[in-house]
N, CA, C and O atoms as a GROMACS GRO file, in nm:
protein
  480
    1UNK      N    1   1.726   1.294  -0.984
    1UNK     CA    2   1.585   1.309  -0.957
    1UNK      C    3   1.565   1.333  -0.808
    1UNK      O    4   1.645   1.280  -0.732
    2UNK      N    5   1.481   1.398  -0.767
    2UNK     CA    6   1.463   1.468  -0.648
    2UNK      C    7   1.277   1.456  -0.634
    2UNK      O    8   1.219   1.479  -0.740
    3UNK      N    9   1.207   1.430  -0.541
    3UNK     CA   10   1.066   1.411  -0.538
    3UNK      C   11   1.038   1.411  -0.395
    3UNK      O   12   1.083   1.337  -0.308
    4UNK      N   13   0.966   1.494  -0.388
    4UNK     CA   14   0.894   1.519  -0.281
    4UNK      C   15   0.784   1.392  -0.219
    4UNK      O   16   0.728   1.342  -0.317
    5UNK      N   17   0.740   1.330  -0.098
    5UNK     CA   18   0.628   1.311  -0.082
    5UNK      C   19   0.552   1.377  -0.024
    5UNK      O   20   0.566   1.433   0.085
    6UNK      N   21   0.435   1.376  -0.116
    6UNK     CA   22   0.286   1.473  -0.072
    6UNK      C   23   0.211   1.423   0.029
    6UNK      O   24   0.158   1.313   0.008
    7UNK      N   25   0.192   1.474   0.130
    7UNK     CA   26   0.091   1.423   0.205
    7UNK      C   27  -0.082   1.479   0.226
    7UNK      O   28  -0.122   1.596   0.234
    8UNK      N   29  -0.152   1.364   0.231
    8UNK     CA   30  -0.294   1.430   0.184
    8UNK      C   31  -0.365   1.402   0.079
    8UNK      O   32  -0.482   1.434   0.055
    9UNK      N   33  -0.262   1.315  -0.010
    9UNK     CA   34  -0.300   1.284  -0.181
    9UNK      C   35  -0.382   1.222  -0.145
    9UNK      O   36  -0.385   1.154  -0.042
   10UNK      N   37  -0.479   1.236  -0.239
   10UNK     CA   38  -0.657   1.176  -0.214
   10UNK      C   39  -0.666   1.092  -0.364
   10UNK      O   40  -0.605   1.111  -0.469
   11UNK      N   41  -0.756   1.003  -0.330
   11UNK     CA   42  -0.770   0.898  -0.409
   11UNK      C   43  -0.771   0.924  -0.598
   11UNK      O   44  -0.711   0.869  -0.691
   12UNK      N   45  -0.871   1.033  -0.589
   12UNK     CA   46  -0.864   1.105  -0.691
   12UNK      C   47  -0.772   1.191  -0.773
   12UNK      O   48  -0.795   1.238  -0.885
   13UNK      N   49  -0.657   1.205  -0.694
   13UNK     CA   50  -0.543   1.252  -0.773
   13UNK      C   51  -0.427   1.117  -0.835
   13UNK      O   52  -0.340   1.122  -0.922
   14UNK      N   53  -0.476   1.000  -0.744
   14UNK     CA   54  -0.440   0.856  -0.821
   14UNK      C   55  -0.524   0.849  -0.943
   14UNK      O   56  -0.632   0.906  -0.962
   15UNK      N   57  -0.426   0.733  -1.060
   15UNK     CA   58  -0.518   0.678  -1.148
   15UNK      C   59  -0.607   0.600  -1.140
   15UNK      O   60  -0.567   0.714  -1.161
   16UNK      N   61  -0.701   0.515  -1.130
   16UNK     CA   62  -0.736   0.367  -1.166
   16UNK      C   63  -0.637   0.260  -1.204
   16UNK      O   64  -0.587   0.255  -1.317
   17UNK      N   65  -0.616   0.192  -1.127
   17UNK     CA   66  -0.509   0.080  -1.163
   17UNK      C   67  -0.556  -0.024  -1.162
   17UNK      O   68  -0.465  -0.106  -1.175
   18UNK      N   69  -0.705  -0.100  -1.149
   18UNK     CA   70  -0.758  -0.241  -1.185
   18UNK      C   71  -0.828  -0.237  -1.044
   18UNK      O   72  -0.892  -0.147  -0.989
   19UNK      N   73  -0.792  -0.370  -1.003
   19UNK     CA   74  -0.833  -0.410  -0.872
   19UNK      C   75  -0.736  -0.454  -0.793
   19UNK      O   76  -0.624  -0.422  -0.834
   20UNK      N   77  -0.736  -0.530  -0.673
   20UNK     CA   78  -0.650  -0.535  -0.554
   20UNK      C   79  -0.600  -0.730  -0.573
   20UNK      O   80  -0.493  -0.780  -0.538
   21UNK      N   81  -0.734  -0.811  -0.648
   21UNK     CA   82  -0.688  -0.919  -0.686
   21UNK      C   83  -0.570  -0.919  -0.831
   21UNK      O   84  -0.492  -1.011  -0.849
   22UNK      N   85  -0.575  -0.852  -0.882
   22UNK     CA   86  -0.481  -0.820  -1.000
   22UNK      C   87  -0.374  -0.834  -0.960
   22UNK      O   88  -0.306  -0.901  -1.038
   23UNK      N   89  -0.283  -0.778  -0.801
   23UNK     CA   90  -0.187  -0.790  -0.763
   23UNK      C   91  -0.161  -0.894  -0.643
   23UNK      O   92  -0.071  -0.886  -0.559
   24UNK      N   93  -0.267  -1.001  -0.656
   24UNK     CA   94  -0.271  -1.105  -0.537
   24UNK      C   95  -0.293  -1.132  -0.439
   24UNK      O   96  -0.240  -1.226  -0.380
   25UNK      N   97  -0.397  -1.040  -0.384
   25UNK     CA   98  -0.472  -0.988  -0.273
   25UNK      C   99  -0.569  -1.076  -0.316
   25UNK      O  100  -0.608  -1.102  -0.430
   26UNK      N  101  -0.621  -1.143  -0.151
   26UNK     CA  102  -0.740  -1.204  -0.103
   26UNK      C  103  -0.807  -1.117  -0.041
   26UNK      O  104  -0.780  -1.078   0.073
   27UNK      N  105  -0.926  -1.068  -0.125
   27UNK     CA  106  -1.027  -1.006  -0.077
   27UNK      C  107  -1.108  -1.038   0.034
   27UNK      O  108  -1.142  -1.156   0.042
   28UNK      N  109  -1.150  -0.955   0.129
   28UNK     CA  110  -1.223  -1.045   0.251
   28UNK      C  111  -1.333  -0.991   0.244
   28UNK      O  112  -1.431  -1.065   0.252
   29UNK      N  113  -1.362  -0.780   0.219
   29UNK     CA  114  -1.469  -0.699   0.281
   29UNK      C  115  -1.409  -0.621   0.194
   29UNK      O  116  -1.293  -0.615   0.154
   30UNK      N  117  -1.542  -0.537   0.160
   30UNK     CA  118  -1.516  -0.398   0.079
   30UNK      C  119  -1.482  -0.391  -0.025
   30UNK      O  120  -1.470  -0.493  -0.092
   31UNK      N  121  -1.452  -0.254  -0.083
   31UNK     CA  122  -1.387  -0.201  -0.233
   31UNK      C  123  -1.276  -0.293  -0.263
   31UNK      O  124  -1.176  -0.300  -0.193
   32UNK      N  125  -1.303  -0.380  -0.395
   32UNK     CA  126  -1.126  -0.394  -0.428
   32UNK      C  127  -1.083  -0.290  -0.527
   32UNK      O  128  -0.965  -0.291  -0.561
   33UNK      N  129  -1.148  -0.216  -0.569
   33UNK     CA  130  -1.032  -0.084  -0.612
   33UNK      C  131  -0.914  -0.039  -0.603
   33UNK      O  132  -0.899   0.043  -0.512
   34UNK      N  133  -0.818  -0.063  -0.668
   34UNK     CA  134  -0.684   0.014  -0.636
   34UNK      C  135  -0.658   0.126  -0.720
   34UNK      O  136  -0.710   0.134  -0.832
   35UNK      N  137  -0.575   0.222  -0.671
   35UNK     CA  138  -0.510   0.347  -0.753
   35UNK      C  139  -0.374   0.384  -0.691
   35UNK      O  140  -0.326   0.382  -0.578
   36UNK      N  141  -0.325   0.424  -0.828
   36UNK     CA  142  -0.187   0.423  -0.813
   36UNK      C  143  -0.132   0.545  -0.882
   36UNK      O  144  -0.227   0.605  -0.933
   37UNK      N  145  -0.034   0.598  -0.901
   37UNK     CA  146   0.071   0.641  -0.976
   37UNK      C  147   0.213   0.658  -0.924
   37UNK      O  148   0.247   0.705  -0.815
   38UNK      N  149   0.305   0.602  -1.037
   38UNK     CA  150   0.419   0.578  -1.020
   38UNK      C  151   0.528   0.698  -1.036
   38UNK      O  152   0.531   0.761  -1.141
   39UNK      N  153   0.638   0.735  -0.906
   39UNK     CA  154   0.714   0.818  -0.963
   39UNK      C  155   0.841   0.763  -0.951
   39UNK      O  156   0.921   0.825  -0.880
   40UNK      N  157   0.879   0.656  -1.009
   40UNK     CA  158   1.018   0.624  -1.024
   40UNK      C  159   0.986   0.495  -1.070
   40UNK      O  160   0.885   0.444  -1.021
   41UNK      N  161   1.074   0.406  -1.185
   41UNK     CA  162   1.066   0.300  -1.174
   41UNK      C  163   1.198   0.248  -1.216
   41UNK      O  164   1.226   0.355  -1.270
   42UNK      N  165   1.308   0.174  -1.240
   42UNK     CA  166   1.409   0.108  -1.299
   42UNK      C  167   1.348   0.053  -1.442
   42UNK      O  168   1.231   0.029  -1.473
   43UNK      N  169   1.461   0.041  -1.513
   43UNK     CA  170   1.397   0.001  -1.628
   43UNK      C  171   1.371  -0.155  -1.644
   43UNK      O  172   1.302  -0.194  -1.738
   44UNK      N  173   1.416  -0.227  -1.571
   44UNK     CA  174   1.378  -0.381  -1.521
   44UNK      C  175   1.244  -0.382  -1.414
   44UNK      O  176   1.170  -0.480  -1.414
   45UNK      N  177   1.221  -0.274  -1.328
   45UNK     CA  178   1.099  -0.276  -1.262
   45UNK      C  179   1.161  -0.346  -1.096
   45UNK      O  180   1.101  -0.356  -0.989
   46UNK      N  181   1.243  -0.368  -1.118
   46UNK     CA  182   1.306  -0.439  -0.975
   46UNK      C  183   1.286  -0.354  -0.865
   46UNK      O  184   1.274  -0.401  -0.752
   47UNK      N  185   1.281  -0.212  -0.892
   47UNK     CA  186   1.288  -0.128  -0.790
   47UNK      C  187   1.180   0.021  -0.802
   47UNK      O  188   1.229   0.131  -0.830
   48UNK      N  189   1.035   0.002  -0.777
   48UNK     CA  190   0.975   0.103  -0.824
   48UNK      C  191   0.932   0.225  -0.672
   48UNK      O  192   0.949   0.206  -0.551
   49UNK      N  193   0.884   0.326  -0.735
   49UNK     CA  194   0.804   0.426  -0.613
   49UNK      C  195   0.684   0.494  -0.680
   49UNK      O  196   0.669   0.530  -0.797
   50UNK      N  197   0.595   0.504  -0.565
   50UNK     CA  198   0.501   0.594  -0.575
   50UNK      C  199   0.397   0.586  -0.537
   50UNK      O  200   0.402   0.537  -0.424
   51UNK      N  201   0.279   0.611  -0.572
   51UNK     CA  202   0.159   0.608  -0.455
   51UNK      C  203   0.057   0.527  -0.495
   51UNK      O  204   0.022   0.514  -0.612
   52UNK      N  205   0.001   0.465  -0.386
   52UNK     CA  206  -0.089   0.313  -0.388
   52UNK      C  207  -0.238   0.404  -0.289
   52UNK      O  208  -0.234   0.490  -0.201
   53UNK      N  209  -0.306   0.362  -0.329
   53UNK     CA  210  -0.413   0.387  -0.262
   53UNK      C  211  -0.573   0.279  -0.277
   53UNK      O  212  -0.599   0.208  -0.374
   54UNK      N  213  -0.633   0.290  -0.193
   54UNK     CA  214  -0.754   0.171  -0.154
   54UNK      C  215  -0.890   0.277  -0.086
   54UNK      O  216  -0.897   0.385  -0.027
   55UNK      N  217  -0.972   0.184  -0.128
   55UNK     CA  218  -1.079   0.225  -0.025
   55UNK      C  219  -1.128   0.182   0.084
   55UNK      O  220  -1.081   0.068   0.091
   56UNK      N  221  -1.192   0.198   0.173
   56UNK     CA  222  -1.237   0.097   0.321
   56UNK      C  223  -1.250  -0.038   0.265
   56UNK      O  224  -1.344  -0.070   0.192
   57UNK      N  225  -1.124  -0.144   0.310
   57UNK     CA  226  -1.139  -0.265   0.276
   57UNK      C  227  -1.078  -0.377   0.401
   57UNK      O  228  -1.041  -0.343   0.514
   58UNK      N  229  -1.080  -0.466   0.365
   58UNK     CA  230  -0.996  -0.614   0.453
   58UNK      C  231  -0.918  -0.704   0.370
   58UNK      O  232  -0.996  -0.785   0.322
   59UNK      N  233  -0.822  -0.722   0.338
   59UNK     CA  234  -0.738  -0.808   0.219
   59UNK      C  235  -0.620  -0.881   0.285
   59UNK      O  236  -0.561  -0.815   0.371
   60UNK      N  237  -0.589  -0.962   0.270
   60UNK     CA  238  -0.520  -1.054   0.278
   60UNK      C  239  -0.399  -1.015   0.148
   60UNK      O  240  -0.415  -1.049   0.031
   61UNK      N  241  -0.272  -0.933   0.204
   61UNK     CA  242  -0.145  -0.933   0.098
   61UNK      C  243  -0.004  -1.014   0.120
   61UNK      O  244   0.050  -0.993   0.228
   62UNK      N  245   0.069  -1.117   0.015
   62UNK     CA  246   0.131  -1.175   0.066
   62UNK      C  247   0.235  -1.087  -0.020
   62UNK      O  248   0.237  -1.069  -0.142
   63UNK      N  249   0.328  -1.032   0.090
   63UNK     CA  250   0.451  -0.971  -0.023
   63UNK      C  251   0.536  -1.067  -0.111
   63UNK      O  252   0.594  -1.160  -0.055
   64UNK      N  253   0.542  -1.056  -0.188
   64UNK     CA  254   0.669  -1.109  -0.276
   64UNK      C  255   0.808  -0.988  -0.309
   64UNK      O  256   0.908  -1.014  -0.375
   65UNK      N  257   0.778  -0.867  -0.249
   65UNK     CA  258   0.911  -0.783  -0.242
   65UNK      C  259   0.908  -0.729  -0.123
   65UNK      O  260   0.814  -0.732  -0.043
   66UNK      N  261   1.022  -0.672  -0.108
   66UNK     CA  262   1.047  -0.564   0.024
   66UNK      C  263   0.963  -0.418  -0.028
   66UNK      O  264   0.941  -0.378  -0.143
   67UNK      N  265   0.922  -0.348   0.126
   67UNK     CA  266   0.853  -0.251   0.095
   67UNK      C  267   0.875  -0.138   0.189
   67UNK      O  268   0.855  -0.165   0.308
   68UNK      N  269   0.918  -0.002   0.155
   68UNK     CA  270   0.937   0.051   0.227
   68UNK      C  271   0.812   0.165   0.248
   68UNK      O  272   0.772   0.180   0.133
   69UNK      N  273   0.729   0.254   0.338
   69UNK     CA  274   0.626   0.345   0.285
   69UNK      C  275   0.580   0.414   0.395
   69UNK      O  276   0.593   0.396   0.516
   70UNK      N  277   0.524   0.494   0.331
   70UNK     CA  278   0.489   0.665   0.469
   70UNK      C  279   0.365   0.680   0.415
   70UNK      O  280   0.351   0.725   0.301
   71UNK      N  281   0.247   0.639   0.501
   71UNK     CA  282   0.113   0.667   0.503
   71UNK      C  283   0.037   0.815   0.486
   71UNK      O  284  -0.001   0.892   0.573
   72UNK      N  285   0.029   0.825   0.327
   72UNK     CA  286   0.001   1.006   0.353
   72UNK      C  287  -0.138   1.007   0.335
   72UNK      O  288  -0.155   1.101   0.256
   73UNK      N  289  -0.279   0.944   0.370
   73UNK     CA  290  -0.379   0.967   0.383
   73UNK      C  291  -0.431   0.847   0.442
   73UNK      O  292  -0.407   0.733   0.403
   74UNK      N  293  -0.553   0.904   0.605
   74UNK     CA  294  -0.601   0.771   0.625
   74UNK      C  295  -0.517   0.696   0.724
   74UNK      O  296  -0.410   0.736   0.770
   75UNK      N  297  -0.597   0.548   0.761
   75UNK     CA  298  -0.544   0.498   0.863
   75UNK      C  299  -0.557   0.354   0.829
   75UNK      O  300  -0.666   0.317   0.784
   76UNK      N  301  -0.471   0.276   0.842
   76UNK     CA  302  -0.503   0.100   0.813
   76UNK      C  303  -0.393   0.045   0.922
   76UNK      O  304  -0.291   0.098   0.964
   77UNK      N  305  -0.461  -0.102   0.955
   77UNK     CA  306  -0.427  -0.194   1.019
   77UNK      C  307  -0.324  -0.321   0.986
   77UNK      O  308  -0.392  -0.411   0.939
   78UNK      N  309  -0.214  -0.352   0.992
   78UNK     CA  310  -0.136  -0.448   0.904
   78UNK      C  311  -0.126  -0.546   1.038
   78UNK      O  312  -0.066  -0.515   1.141
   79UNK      N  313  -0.208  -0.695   1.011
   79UNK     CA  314  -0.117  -0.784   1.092
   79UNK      C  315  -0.018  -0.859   1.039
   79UNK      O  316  -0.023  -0.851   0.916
   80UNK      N  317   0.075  -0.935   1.078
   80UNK     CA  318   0.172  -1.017   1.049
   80UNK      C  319   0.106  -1.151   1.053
   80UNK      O  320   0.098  -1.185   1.171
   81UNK      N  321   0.060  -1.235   0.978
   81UNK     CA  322  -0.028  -1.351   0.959
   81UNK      C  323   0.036  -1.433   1.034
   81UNK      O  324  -0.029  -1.495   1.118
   82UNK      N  325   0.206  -1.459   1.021
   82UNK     CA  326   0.267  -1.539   1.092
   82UNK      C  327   0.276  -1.540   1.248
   82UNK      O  328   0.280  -1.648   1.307
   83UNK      N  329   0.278  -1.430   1.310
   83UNK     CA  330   0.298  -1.388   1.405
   83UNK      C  331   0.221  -1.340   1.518
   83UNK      O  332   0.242  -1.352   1.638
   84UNK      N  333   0.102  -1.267   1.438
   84UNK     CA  334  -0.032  -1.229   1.513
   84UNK      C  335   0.013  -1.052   1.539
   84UNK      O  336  -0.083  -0.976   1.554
   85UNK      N  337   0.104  -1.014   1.543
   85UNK     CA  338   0.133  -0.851   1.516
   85UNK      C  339   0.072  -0.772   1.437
   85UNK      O  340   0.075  -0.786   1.314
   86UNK      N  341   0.009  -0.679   1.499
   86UNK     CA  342  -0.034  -0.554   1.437
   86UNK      C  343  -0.035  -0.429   1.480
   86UNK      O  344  -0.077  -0.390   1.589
   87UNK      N  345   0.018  -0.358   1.382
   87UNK     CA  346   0.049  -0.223   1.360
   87UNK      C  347  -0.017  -0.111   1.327
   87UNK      O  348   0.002  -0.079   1.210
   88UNK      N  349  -0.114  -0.016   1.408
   88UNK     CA  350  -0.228   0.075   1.331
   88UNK      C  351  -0.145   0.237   1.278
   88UNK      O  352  -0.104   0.333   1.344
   89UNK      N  353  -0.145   0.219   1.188
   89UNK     CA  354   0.007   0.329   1.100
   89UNK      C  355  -0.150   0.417   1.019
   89UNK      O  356  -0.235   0.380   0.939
   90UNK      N  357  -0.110   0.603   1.125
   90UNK     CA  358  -0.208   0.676   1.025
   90UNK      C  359  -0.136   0.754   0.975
   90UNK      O  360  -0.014   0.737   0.971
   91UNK      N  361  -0.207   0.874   0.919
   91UNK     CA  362  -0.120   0.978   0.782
   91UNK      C  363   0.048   1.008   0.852
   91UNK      O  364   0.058   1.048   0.968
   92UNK      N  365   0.146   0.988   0.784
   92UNK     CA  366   0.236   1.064   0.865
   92UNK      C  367   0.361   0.947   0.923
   92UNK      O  368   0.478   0.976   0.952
   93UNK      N  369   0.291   0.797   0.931
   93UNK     CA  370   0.367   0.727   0.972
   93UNK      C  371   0.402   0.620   0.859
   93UNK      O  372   0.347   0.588   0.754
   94UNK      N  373   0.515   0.578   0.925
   94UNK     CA  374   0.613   0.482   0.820
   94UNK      C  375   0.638   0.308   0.874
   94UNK      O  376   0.623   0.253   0.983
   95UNK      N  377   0.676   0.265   0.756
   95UNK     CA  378   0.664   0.163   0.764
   95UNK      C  379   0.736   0.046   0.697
   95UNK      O  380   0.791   0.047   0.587
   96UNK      N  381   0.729  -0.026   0.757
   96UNK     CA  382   0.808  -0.173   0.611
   96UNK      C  383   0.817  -0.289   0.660
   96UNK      O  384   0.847  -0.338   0.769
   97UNK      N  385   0.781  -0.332   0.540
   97UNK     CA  386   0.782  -0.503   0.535
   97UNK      C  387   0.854  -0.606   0.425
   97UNK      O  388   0.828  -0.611   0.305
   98UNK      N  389   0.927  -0.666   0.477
   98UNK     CA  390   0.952  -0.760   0.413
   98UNK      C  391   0.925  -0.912   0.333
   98UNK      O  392   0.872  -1.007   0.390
   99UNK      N  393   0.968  -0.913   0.197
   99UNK     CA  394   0.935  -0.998   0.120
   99UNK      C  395   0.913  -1.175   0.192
   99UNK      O  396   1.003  -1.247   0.236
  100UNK      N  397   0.808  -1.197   0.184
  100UNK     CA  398   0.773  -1.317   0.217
  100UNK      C  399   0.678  -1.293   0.329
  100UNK      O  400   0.629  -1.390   0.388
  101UNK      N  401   0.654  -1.194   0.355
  101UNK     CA  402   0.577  -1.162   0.506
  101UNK      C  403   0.434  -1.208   0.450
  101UNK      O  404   0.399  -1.197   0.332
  102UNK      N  405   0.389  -1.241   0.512
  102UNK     CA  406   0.174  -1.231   0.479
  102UNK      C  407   0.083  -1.169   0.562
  102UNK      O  408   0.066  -1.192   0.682
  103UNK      N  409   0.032  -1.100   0.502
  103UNK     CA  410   0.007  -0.994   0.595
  103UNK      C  411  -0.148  -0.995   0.571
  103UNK      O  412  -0.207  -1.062   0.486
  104UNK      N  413  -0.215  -0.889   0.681
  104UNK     CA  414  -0.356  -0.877   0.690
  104UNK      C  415  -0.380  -0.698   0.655
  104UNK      O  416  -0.329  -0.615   0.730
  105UNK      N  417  -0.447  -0.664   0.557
  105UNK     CA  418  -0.459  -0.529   0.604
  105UNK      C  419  -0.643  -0.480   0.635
  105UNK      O  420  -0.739  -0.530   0.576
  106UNK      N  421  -0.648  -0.400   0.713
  106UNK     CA  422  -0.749  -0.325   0.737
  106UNK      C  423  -0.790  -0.210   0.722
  106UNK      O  424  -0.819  -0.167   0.834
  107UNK      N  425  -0.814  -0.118   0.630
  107UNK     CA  426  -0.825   0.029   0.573
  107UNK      C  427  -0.962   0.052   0.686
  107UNK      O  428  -1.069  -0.008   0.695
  108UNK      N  429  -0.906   0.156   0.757
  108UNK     CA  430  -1.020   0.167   0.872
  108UNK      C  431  -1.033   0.313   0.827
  108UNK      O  432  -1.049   0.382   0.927
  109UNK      N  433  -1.032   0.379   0.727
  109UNK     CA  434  -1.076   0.485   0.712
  109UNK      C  435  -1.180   0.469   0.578
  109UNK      O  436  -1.208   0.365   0.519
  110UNK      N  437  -1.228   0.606   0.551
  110UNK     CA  438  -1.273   0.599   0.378
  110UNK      C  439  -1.234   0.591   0.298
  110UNK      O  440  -1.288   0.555   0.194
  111UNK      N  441  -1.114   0.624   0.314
  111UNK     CA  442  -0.983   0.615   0.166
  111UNK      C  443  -0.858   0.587   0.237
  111UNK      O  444  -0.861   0.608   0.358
  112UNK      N  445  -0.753   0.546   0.188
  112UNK     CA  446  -0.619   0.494   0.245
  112UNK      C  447  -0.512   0.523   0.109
  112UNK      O  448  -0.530   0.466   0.001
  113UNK      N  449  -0.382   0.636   0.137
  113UNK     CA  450  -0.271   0.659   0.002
  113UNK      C  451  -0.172   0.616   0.127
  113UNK      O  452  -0.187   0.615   0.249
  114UNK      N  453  -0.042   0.574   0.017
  114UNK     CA  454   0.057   0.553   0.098
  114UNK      C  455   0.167   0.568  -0.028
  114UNK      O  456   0.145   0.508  -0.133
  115UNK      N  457   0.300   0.658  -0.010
  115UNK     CA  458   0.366   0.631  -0.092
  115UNK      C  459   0.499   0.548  -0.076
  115UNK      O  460   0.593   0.575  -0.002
  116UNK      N  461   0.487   0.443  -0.158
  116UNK     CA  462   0.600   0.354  -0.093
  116UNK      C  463   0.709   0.326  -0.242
  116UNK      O  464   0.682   0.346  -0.360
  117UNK      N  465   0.825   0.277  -0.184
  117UNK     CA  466   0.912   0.218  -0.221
  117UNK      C  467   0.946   0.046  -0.217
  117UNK      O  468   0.924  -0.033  -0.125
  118UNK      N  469   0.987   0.027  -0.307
  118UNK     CA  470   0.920  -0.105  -0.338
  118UNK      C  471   1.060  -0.183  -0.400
  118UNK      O  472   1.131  -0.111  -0.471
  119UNK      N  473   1.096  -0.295  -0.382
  119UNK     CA  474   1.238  -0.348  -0.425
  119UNK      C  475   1.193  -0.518  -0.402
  119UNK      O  476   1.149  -0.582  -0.306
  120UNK      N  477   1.233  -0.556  -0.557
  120UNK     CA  478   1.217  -0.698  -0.601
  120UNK      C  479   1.359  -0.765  -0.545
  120UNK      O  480   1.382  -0.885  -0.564
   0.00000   0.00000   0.00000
């Protein structure tokens, strides 16, 4: 398998995937809307990819996996809860965090895609 990432994917070429508390996000401000679609997954799920997207929000995410990901629409803010670090990552830039981190995010745009890689 071979897959490109798109950059530019707009919210609307995601599905509807629930909300942002569904996956354990503390809502602070804004849309909890999430959208997603997946292009890879293992058949245990231990190790998935593909694209996550939000609307202008503030959430509180505590990872429980490693995450690897390249911001292809939009601009958000990640602090490190532990630490007080933050990172403003827009279209184009990459990123990762590790499992156990708690993090802050800030979607400072109108819409926010990112396609990431993801490992339990």
């Amino acid at each position: 398998m071979l897959h490109s990432i798109k950059q530019g994917i707009t919210l609307d070429e995601l599905e509807l995937a629930g909300t942002l508390e569904d996956i354990g996000v503390e809502m602070l401000d804004g849309d909890n809307a999430m959208f997603a679609l997946t292009t890879f997954a293992t058949e245990d799920e231990s190790v998935s990819a593909g694209y996550f997207g939000v609307r202008r929000s503030r959430f509180r995410l505590p990872y429980t996996f490693h995450e690897q990901a390249v911001v292809t629409l939009g601009e958000v803010k990640i602090t490190n809860e532990a630490t007080g670090e933050t990172a403003h990552y827009k279209a184009g830039d990459s990123f990762f965090v590790a499992s156990g981190t708690n993090t802050l995010w800030e979607v400072v745009s109108d819409s926010f895609t990112k396609h990431y890689l993801a490992v339990d």
